[in-house]
C-alpha positions as a printed Julia matrix, in Angstrom:
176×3 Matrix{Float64}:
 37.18  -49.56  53.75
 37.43  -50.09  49.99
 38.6   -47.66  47.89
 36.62  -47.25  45.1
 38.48  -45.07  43.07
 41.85  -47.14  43.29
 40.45  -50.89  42.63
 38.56  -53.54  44.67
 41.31  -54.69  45.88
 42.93  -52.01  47.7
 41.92  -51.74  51.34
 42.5   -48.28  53.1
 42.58  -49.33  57.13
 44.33  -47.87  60.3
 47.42  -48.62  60.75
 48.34  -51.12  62.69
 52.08  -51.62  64.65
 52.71  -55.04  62.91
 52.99  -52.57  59.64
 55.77  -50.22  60.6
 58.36  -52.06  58.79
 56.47  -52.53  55.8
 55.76  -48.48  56.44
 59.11  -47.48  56.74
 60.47  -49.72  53.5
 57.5   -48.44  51.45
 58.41  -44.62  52.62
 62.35  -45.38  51.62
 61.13  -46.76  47.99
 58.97  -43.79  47.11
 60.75  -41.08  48.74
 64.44  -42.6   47.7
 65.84  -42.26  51.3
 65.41  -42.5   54.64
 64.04  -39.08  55.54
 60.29  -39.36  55.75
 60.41  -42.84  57.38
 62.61  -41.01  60.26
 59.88  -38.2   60.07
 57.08  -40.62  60.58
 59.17  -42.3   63.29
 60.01  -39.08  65.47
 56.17  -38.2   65.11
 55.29  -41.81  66.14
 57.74  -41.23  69.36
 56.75  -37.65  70.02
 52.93  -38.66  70.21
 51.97  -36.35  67.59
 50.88  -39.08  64.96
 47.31  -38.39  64.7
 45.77  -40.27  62.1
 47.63  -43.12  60.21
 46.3   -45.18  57.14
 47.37  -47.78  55.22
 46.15  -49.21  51.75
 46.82  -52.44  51.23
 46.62  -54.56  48.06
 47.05  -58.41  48.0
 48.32  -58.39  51.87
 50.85  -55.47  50.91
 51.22  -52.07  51.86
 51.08  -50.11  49.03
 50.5   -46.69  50.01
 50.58  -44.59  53.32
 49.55  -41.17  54.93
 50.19  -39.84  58.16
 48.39  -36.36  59.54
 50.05  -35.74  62.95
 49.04  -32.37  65.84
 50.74  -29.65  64.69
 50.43  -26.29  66.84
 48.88  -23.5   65.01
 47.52  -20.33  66.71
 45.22  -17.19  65.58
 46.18  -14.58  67.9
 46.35  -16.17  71.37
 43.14  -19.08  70.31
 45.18  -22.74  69.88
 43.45  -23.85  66.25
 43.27  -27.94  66.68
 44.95  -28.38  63.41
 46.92  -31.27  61.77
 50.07  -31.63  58.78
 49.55  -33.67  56.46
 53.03  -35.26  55.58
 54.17  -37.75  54.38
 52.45  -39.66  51.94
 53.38  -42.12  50.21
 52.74  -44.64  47.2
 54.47  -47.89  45.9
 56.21  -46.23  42.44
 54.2   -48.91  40.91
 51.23  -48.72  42.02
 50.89  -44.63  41.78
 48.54  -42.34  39.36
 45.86  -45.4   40.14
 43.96  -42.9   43.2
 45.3   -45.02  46.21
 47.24  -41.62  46.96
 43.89  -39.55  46.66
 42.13  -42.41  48.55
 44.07  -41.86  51.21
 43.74  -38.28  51.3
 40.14  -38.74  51.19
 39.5   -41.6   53.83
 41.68  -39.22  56.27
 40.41  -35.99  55.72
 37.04  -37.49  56.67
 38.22  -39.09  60.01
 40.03  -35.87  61.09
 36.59  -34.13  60.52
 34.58  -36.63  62.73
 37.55  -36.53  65.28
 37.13  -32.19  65.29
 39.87  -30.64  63.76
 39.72  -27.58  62.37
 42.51  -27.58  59.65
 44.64  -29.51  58.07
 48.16  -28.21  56.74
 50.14  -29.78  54.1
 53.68  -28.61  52.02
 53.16  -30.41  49.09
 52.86  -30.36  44.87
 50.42  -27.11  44.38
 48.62  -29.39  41.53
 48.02  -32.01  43.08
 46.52  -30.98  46.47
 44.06  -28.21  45.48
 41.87  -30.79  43.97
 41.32  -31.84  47.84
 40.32  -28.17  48.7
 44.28  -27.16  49.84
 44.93  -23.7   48.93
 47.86  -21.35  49.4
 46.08  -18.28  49.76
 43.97  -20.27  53.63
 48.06  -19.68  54.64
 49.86  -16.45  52.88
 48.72  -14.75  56.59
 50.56  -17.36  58.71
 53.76  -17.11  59.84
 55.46  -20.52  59.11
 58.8   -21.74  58.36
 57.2   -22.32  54.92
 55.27  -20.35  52.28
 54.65  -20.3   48.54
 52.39  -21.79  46.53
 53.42  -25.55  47.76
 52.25  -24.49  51.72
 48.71  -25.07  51.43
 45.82  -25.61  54.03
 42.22  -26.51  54.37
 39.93  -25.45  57.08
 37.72  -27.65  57.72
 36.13  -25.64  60.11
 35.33  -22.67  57.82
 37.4   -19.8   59.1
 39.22  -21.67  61.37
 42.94  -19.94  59.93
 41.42  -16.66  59.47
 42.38  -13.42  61.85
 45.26  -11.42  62.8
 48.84  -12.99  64.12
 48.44  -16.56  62.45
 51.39  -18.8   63.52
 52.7   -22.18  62.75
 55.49  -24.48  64.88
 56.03  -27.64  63.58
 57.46  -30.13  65.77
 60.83  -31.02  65.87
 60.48  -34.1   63.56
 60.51  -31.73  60.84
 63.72  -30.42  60.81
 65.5   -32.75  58.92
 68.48  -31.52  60.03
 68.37  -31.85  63.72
């Protein structure tokens, strides 16, 4: 898959094991510490990661995104939903739509693999452009909220209805 709003030379593909080092230097680089790799590790070892992409340029990993399960329920009804965290992009090579790319390429496989939403805590002007909006998750309970916690259903009305709750797994808690 080439993306063509980032160049003809950037590939966006699965991930594949053979990249996790490359994964977890390029998350350290952009992020300036270890704390997202570890994130993207725990969700790798907890079974939760979902839907992993890569883009690679010249035969290196320039950018990565990782939507893993995440439980969300409307009243007692289990909403198959996903977070969208982390993503990341070579310093370098960012502001040159690999990032949105990404976004794009994975929002369409976790619509032909049936979720229903997608939740992401992330910069509130960058992510509306993607259809993320704060207001899909001022009714959830969540260990988040402002304008940063942001979701899209892609089921329409998948988040709305009384009681609304969010648990994110453990590899979240970046203090545990």
């Amino acid at each position: 898959m080439a993306g063509p709003g980032c160049g003809h030379d950037v590939v966006i593909r699965e991930r594949k094991p053979a990249d996790d080092e490359a994964i977890r230097r390029l998350n350290d680089t952009a992020f300036g510490g270890p704390i997202e790799a570890k994130i993207v590790e725990d969700l790798r070892k907890a079974r939760l990661a979902t839907i992993e992409l890569v883009a690679v340029e010249a035969d290196e990993i320039v950018g990565h995104i990782l939507f893993s399960a995440l439980k969300v329920t409307i009243g007692a009804e289990m909403i198959p939903s996903l977070a969208l965290a982390p993503m990341a992009v070579l310093p370098g090579r960012q502001r040159r739509g690999i990032g949105s790319e990404l976004i794009h390429h994975g929002l369409a496989l976790a619509r032909q693999r049936e979720w229903w939403a997608v939740i992401v805590l992330g910069h509130p002007d960058y992510y509306p452009r993607f259809g993320f909006s704060a207001a899909v998750t001022k009714p959830l309970a969540a260990p988040y909220s402002g304008d940063a916690f942001m979701a899209l259903e892609l089921v329409p009305g998948a988040l709305s209805g009384a009681d609304g709750r969010v648990v994110y797994p453990r590899a979240f808690d970046i203090d545990a």
